[in-house]
Steps between C-alpha positions, in 0.01 A plus 500: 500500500804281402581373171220431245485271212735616219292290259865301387421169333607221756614200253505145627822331462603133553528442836892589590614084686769428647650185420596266769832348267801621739744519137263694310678766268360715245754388258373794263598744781874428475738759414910571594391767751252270653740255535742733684208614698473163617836414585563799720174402690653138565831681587362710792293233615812272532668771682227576723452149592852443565555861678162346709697172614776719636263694723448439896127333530503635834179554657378862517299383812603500869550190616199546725308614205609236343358222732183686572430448157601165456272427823221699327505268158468172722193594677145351310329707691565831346455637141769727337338745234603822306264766561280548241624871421867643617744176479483441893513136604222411764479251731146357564326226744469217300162376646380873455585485186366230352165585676490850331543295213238247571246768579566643133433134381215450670303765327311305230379821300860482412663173534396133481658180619572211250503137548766436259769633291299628169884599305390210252165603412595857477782411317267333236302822485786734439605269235176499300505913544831458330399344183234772483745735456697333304184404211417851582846647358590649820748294640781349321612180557782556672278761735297189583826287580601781717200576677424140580762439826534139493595404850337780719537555839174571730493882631538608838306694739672728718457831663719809567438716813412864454698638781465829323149546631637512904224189561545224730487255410583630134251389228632303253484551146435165286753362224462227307827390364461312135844582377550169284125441534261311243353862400789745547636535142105517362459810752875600370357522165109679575739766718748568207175584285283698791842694596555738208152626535503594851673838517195619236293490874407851551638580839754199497821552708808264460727602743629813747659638161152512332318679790745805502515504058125536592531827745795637336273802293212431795364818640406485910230685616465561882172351487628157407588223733649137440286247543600096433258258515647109575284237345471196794679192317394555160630164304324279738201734455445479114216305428529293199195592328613844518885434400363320186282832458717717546767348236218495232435879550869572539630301171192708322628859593859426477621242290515447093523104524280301335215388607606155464810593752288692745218198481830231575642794779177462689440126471911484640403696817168315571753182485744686768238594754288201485830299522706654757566213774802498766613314769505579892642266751472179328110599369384616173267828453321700183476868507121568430576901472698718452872500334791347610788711676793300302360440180642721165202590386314650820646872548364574083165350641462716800622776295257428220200405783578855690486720130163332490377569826657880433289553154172310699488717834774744545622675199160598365348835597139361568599510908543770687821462600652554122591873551732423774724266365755738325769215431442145504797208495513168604786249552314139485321516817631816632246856382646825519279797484521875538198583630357867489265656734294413820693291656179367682402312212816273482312294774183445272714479191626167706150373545429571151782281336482241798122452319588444156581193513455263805845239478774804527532761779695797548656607790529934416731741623563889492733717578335822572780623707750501184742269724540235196308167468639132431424380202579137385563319870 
């Protein structure tokens, strides 16, 4: 059932900054081979830059190709996106897309419009959270320093189309860019606390290479059949209550910090999603639920909200769907199952976890004819 907790103390060390001085060098760190390190570095960059100017910066376009494109970036009315999964660049109706876009802004369970730019306010918030931490003994000094961006720059909302899913229009999936944001380096430094702990998630998958570790000694029966289930957009779908709930419960079963730390952990994400404004076409908005797609923090939170919803309604044997599920992994908001048995109760096992909790939904499917299923799209 994936990995379990190995009961390993997790120690909290001083947040690892970054300092923002261009000529900083560890002077301590010098040595003769470092040196020579260095100076073979510089050497191949001068010759690659020089080998560079030498080079033909011909065009690997057509000429046609070439002025179709340059045609393409003059027109306002047209959006140019990458997909959101597979690198492809797509090519949307601008008025279409900005009233896909408009119809996910105009659902006020979620969002809210402001009358005014609230960075200073919130910036006075954050910095009274910071000298919490700091009379707490949790943050240094120079933590605080880093953490507090001086001249921040509003986030974005945009939206990448999910051609993947053969819809058309495609449905978009919301971003909101904060990179240089007033909050990005405080959700930097809750994510570099909440990310050691995740893999502890029974069932947790990381990647492709994880999934096959985790059927390398598996034993297939010809009873069992895939089955995925694909939660409908799950960050947007978190409710805040729950997310604060769920971090509680989560920093109880798997983490050793103090309770000082966990008490200043949770206080730091009730800051983030109470705080989380963005900017759309010249307007100002607040998210009212869910997480934002963008910010550091958000994949360890829907990791962390899922393993509660797991341990709450799935991975408990008081339904009667327990002695089915023969293997059980999830990727964020991606389940895979092995399912054993009937596979007439796959469709009820649907209604069942569609019930358990009424802001996520699950779109389930089986493969009962042992073709393969797609898992992660």
């Amino acid at each position: 059932m994936g990995s379990q907790y190995n009961g390993e103390k997790q120690i909290h060390k001083s947040f690892d900054f970054k300092t923002t001085n261009k000529h900083f060098y560890p002077i301590q760190s010098r040595s003769p081979a470092l040196d020579r390190f260095q100076e073979l570095v510089e050497r191949d960059l001068c010759s690659l830059h020089e080998n560079s100017k030498k080079r033909s910066n011909k065009n690997n376009l057509l000429k046609k190709e070439a002025e179709a494109v340059q045609e393409l970036s003059k027109r306002c009315d047209l959006v140019i996106k990458r997909a959101d999964k597979g690198g492809a660049v797509v090519i949307l109706d601008g008025g279409l897309y900005r009233k896909q876009i408009l119809d996910m802004l105009n659902d006020t369970s979620t969002y809210i419009k402001l009358k005014y730019n609230p960075l200073p306010s919130y910036q006075s918030r954050m910095t009274k959270i910071l000298e919490k931490g700091l009379d707490m003994g949790i943050l240094t000094k120079k933590e605080m320093e880093y953490i507090f961006v001086e001249n921040p720059t509003i986030s974005i909302f945009h939206a990448l189309p999910k051609v993947h899913k053969d819809i058309f229009p495609p449905p978009l999936r919301p971003i909101i860019a904060g990179i240089g944001s007033f909050s990005e380096r405080l959700s930097e430094w809750l994510d570099s606390l909440l990310q050691p702990l995740i893999p502890h998630i029974p069932g947790f998958l990381q990647d492709t290479r994880s999934v096959l570790q985790a059927f390398s000694k598996f034993e297939w029966h010809s009873n069992y059949v895939w089955l995925t289930a694909d939660i409908t957009s799950l960050y947007t779908n978190i409710p805040h209550d729950l997310a604060m709930l769920s971090l509680r419960w989560f920093l109880e079963v798997y983490s050793v910090y103090t309770a000082e730390l966990c008490e200043f952990m949770e206080f730091v994400l009730n800051f983030l999603l109470k705080h989380n404004f963005f900017m759309f076409d010249g307007m100002y908005y607040l998210q009212l639920s869910g997480v934002s797609m963008g910010a550091k923090f958000s994949p360890s939170i829907a990791n962390i909200f899922m393993a509660w919803w797991e341990r709450s309604f799935l991975l408990i044997d008081t339904h009667r769907f327990w002695g089915s599920i023969r293997w059980y992994g999830r990727y964020i908001d991606d389940i895979l199952i092995v399912w054993s048995g009937d596979v007439a109760a796959i469709p009820p096992f649907g209604e069942y976890i569609n019930s358990c909790l009424r802001s996520i939904s699950f779109v389930i499917k089986y493969d009962w004819q042992q073709n393969g299923l797609e898992f992660g799209r």
